[in-house]
C-alpha positions in Angstrom: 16.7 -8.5 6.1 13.5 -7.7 4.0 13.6 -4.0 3.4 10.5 -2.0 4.2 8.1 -1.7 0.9 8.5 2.0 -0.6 5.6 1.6 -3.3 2.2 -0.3 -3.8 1.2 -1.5 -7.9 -2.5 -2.4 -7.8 -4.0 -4.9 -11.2 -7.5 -3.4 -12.0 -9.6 -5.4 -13.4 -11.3 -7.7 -10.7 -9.0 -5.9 -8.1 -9.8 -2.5 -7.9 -12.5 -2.3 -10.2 -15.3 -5.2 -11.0 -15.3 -6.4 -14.7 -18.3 -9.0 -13.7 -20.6 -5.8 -13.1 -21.2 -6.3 -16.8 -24.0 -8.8 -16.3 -26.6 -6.1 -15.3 -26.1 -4.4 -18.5 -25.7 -8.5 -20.2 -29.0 -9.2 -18.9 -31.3 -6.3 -19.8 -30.0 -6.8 -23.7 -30.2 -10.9 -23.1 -33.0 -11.7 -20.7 -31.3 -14.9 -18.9 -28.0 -14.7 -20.2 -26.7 -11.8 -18.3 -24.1 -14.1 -15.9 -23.4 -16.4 -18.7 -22.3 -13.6 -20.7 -20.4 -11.7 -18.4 -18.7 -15.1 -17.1 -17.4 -16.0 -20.8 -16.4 -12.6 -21.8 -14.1 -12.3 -19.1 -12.7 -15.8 -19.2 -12.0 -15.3 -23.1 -10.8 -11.4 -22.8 -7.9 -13.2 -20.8 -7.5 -16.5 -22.9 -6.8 -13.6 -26.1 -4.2 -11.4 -24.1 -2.1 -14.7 -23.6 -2.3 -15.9 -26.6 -1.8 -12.5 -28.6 1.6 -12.3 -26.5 2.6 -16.1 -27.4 1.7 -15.5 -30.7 3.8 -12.2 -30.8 0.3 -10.8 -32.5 -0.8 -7.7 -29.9 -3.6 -6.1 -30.4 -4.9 -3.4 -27.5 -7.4 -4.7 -25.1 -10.2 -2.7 -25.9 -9.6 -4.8 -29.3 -9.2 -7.9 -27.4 -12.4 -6.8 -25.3 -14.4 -6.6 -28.4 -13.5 -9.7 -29.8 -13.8 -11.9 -26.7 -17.6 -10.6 -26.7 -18.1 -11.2 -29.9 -17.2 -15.1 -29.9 -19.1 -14.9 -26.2 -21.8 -14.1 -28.1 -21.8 -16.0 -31.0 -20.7 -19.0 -28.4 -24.1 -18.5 -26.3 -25.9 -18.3 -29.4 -27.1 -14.4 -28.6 -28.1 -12.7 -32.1 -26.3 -9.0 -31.2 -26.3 -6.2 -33.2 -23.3 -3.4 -33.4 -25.5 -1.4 -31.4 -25.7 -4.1 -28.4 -21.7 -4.7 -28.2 -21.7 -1.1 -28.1 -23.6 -0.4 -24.9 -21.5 -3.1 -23.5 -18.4 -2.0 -24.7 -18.9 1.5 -22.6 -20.0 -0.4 -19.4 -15.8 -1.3 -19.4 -15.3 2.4 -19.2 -17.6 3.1 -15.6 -16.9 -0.5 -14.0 -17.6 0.3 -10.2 -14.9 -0.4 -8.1 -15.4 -3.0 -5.5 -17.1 -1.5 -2.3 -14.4 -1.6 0.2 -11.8 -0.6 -2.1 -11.9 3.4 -1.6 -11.6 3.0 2.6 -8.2 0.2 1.6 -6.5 3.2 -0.4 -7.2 6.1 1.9 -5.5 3.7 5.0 -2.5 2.9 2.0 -2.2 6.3 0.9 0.7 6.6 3.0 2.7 5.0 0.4 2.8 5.8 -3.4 0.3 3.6 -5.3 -0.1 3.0 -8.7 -1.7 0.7 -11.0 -0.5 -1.9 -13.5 -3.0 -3.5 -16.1 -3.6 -4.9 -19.4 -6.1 -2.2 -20.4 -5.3 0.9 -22.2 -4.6 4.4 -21.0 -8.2 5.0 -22.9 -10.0 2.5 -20.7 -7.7 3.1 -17.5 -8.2 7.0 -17.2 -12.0 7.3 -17.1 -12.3 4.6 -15.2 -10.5 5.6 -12.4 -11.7 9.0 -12.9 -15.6 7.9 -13.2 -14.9 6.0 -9.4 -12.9 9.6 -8.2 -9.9 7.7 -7.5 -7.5 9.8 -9.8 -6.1 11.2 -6.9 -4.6 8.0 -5.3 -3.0 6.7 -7.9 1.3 8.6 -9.0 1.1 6.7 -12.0 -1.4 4.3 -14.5 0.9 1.9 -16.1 -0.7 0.1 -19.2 0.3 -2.4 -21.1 0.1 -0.7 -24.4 3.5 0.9 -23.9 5.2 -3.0 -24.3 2.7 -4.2 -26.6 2.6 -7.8 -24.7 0.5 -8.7 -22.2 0.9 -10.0 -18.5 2.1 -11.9 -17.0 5.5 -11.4 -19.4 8.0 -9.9 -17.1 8.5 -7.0 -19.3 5.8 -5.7 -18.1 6.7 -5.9 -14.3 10.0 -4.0 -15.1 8.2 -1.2 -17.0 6.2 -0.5 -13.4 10.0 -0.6 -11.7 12.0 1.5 -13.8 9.0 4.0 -13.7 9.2 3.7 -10.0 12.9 4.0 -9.2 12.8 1.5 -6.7 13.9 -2.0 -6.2 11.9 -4.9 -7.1 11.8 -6.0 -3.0 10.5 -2.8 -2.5 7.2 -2.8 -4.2 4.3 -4.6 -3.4 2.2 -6.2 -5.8 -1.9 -6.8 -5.3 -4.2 -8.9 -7.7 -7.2 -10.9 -7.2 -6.0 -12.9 -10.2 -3.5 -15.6 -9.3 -1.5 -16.2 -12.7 -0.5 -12.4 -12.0 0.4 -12.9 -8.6 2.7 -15.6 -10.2 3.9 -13.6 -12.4 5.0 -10.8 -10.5 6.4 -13.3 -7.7 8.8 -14.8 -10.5 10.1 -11.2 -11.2 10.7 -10.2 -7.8 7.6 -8.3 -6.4 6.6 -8.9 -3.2 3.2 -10.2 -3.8 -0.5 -10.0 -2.1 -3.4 -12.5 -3.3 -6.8 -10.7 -3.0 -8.4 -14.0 -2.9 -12.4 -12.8 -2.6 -13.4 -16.1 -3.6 -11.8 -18.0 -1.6 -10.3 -19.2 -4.4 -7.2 -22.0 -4.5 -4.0 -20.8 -6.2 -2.6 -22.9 -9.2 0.3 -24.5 -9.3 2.6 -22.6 -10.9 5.7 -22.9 -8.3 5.1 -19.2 -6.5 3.1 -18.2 -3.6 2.9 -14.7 -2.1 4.0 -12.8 0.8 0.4 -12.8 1.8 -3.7 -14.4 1.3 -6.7 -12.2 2.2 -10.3 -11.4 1.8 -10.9 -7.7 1.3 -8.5 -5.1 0.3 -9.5 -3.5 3.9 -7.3 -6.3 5.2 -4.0 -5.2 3.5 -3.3 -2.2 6.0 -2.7 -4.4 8.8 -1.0 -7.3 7.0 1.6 -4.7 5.8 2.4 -3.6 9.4 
């Protein structure tokens, strides 16, 4: 018998929280590039968290963060000055949350949620503060504690001896599939937040459940 879920972990960046909302800032300082820019960045911010882990060569995501847009930028062939990276930089600290993400948590509140992601407790508290969600969340769990990146299952375990609960007993919710795989191969009950209609890889896990919006959680949990 499945036993009921006693916690909720939430990823942040492109779950709670939209890392893409870069490109408005991407295209005032590169006229045309914004998308581009915003695209790459993210795709190479991830890329260097894997490879730092396999490489056992951490460095903290604001780090990684930096350096992915600096290759983005030298990639896209964008002449940007300290000054530039800067403004973009801080635009990681005020990411908006997605717009039906608020409404989700109040209907979730119910149970204890938290949050589990790669960035730092530097990056992780204002933003949560700047999108006045501090009051959801029992704890922030960061990365930066393990020095590895996910999806290592060290990481998962960090949320679970925090928690005090069984890994069956928490639920897991990421719009990025790899960490749904990941925290299906440690034991998390697992939740897609597939916004884009996306196809999962195949990586030999699927989750408990698939849906569109984060409004739609509620009723697949009861």
């Amino acid at each position: 018998m499945t036993p009921p879920l006693r916690a909720l972990v939430f990823d942040a960046y492109g779950t709670l929280f939209d890392p893409f909302a870069v490109r408005t800032r991407a295209e005032e300082l590169f006229p045309g590039n914004g998308v581009a820019l915003s695209q790459l960045w993210r795709s190479k911010q991830l890329e260097y968290s894997w490879l730092r882990t396999m490489m056992g060569r951490y460095e903290n995501f604001w780090k990684i963060t930096e350096d992915a847009l600096v290759f983005s930028c030298r990639m896209l062939k964008l002449s940007s000055d300290k000054h530039q990276q800067d403004q973009l930089m801080q635009a990681y600290l005020t990411l908006p949350a997605f717009p039906e993400v608020k409404p989700a948590l109040e209907k979730l509140s119910y149970l204890p949620l938290s949050v589990l992601s790669n960035g730092t407790p530097e990056m992780l508290s204002p933003l949560v503060a700047s999108n006045g969600m501090t009051d959801f969340f029992k704890h922030i769990f960061s990365v930066d504690a393990l020095r590895m990146y996910k999806p290592r299952p060290e990481i998962y375990k960090h949320a679970v001896a925090s928690l005090g609960v069984s890994n069956d007993e928490i639920g897991f919710v990421s719009s990025n599939y790899w960490d749904i795989a990941g925290a299906t191969s440690f034991g998390f009950r697992t939740y897609w937040l597939n916004r884009g209609a996306g196809t999962g890889d195949e990586l030999g896990f699927t989750p408990s459940a698939i849906f569109a919006s984060l409004l739609e959680l509620p009723r697949v949990l009861t």
